[in-house]
N, C-alpha and C positions, 0 to 999 in steps of 0.2 A: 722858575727861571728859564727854563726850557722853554716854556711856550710864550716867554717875553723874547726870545732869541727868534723862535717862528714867527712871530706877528711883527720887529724890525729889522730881522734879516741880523747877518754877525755884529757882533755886538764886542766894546770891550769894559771889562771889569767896572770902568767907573762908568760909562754909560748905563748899567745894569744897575748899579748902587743910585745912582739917579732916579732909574723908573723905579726902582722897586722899594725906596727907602732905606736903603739899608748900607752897611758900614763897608768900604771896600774890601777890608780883611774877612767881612763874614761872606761876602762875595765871591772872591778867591778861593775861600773853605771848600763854598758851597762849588763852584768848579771844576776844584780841583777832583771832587766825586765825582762828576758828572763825566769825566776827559776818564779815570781810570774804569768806569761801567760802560764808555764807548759813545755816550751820547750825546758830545759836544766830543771838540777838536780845535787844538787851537791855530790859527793861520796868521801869515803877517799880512796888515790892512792894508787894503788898496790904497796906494797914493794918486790922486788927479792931479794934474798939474805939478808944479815944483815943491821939492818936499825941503822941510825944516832938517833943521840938524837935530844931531843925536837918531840912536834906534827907532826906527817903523813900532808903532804900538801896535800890541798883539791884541785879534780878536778871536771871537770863540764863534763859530758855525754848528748846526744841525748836522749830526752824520748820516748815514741813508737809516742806521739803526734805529738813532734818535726821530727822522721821522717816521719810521714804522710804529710811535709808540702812537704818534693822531691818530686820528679819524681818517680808515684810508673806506677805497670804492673798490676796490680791486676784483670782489666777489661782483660786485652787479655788472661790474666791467665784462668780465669773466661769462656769468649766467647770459647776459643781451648779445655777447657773439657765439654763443651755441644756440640762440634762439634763432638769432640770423640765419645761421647754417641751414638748421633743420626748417623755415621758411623758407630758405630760398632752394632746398631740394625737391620741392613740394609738398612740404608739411605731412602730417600723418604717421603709413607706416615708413616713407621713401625719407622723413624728416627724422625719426627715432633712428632708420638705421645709417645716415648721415654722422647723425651724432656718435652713433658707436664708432662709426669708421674713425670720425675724428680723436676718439678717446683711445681708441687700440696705437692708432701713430703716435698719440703723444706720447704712449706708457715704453713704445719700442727701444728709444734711445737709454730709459731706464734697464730696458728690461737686455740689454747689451752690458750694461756696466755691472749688471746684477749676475750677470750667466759665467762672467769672467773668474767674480768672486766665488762663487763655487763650486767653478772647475775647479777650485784650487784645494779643497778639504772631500771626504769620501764621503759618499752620499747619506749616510746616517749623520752625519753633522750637519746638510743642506739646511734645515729650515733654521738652525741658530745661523748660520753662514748670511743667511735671506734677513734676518735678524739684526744683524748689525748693521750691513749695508743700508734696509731701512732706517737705521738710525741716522746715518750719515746724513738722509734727504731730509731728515727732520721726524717720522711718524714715531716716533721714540719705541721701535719694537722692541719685545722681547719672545723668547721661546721656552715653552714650559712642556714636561711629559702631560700627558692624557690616558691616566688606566683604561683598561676596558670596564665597561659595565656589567652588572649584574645580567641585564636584560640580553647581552649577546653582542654589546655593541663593541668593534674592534677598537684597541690602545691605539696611541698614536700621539701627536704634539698637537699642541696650538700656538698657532703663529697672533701675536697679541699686537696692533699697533695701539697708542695711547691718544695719540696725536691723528688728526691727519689734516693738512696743509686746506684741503678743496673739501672741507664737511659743508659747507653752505653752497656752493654748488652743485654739488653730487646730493643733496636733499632737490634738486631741482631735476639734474638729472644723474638716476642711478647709472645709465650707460657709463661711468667714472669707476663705479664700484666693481660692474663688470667686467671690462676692460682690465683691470690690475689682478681680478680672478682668476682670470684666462692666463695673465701672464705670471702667477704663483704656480698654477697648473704645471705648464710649460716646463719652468726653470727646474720643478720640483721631482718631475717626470711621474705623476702618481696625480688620481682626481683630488680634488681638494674643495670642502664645501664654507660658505660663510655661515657664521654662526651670527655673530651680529654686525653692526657696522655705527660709526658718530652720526651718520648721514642720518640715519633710520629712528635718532634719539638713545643708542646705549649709549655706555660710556666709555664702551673699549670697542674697536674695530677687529672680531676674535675670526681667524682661518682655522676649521681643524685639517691637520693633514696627517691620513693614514699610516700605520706603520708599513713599511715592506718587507717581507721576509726577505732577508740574504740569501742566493742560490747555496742549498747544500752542497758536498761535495759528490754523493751519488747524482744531482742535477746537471753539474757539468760534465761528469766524467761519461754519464748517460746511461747507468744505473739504475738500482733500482732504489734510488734515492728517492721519485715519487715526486709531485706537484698538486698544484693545489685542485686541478683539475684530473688528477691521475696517481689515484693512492699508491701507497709505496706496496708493492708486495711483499707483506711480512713473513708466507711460507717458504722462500729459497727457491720454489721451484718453478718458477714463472705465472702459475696457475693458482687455482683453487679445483676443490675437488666437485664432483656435481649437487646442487643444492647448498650452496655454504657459501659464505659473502669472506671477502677477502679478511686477514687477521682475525676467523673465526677458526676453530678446529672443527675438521673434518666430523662427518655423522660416523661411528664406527658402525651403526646397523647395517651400512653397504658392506663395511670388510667383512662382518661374521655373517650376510648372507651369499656373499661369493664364497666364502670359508666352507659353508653349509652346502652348496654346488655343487663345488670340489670333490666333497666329501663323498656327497651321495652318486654322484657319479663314477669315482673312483672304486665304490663299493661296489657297483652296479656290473661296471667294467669285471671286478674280480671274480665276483657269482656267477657270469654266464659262461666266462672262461672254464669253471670249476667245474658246471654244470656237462659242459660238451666233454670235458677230459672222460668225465663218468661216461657218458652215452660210448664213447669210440670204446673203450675198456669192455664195456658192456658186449658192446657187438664181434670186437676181436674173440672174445670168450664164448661168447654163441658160435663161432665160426670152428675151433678148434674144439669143440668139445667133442663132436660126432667123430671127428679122426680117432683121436685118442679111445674112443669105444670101441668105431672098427678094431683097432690093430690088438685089443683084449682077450684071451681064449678065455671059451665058453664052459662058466661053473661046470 
């Protein structure tokens, strides 16, 4: 019925029950489906010249919906002015990067209406926030966790589209798949890589995008909270001792042989001290012994 409304233009119920054989009531049925799924609409018929009495007879038209369900060109339409472009910049490499340019401007006015939406939620919700918005444009995304692996590989989300609008274009030229990378990237403020894409033959358009660790609070306060470039010092004391990697305990063979140093020095110190006391004693005694004889009478 729909595509008897396309090949005569609006059409009303008994016109239809004419072409198509069939009962005006089963006509109306079938209508009446077709007006509440959006793909017909009913309008009141043109009148040319002078009209009869009684009500204008209702017809039923194509809506733009209805004819999204033909045979549309829109893709070849689409692919022949990127080809244009990148001929008329001079083909090659000055043609590929034509076309990216072209793709980066088209994704910008998105990539505005995307940046709004998730100002609005804190960054740990960014890629489900990226998620819906996709949806609104149609890629029917979703956002899912991502453990890490066995192998070492960091957790994080994947941004999943279902759908994408330009999959037969962007098999022609990737510079499309690019371009929306670039600006996942951006919005997401963290790299982000493509896993697969519709373009390329999967069947989901999969982004993984990394976790970020939250600044701790030793990170702000400028502590010794530590980074990912700059471990935390776990001894208290700003340092480590010589030989020994940071949150390892010190070697004690340095404490018990500076212990042992101490010691024998200390010893060393008290022996020579001990030693000299004797020798003065000695010679004070040598000195007073001849007096003490002189002043003796003789047996």
């Amino acid at each position: 019925m729909a595509r008897s409304i396309l090949d005569h233009g609006p059409s009303t119920a008994a016109e239809l029950a004419l072409r198509l054989k069939l009962t005006q009531a089963a006509v109306r049925r079938h209508l009446d489906s077709l007006v509440s799924e959006g793909v017909v609409e009913p309008r009141a018929k043109r009148v040319y010249g002078s009209r009869g009495r009684g009500r204008p007879a209702k017809v039923f038209a194509l809506t733009d919906c209805g004819r999204d369900a033909f045979d549309q060109d829109y893709d070849r339409l689409a692919a022949d002015a990127l080809r244009w472009i990148a001929r008329t910049a001079g083909g090659g490499e000055r043609g590929d990067a034509a076309v990216a340019d072209f793709a980066r401007a088209r994704v910008a006015e998105q990539a505005e209406q995307y940046r709004r939406a998730l100002e609005r939620v804190p960054p740990e919700e960014r890629t489900r926030a990226l998620a819906e918005a996709l949806t609104e444009d149609g890629y029917a995304a979703t956002a899912r966790s991502a453990p890490a692996s066995i192998g070492g590989t960091p957790g994080g989300e994947q941004l999943c589209q279902h759908h994408c609008p330009v999959a037969h274009t962007a098999e022609q030229f990737p510079q499309l798949c690019e371009a929306e990378t670039e600006v996942f990237s951006r919005l997401l403020g963290t790299h982000v890589q493509r896993l697969a894409t519709i373009a390329h033959g999967d069947g989901v358009c999969t982004t993984f995008v990394p976790q970020t660790r939250p600044p701790s609070a030793g990170d702000r306060s400028g502590g010794a909270g530590g980074s990912p470039s700059r471990p935390r010092d776990v001894t208290g004391t700003g340092g480590t001792a010589a030989g020994t990697t940071a949150g390892e305990p010190p070697d004690h063979k340095s404490d018990t042989k500076n212990t042992s140093k101490t010691t024998n020095k200390t010893g060393h110190t008290s022996s020579t001290g001990h030693t000299r006391n004797n020798r003065k004693t000695e010679a004070s005694n040598a000195t007073t012994a001849p007096a003490n004889t002189a002043g003796r009478n003789p047996a």
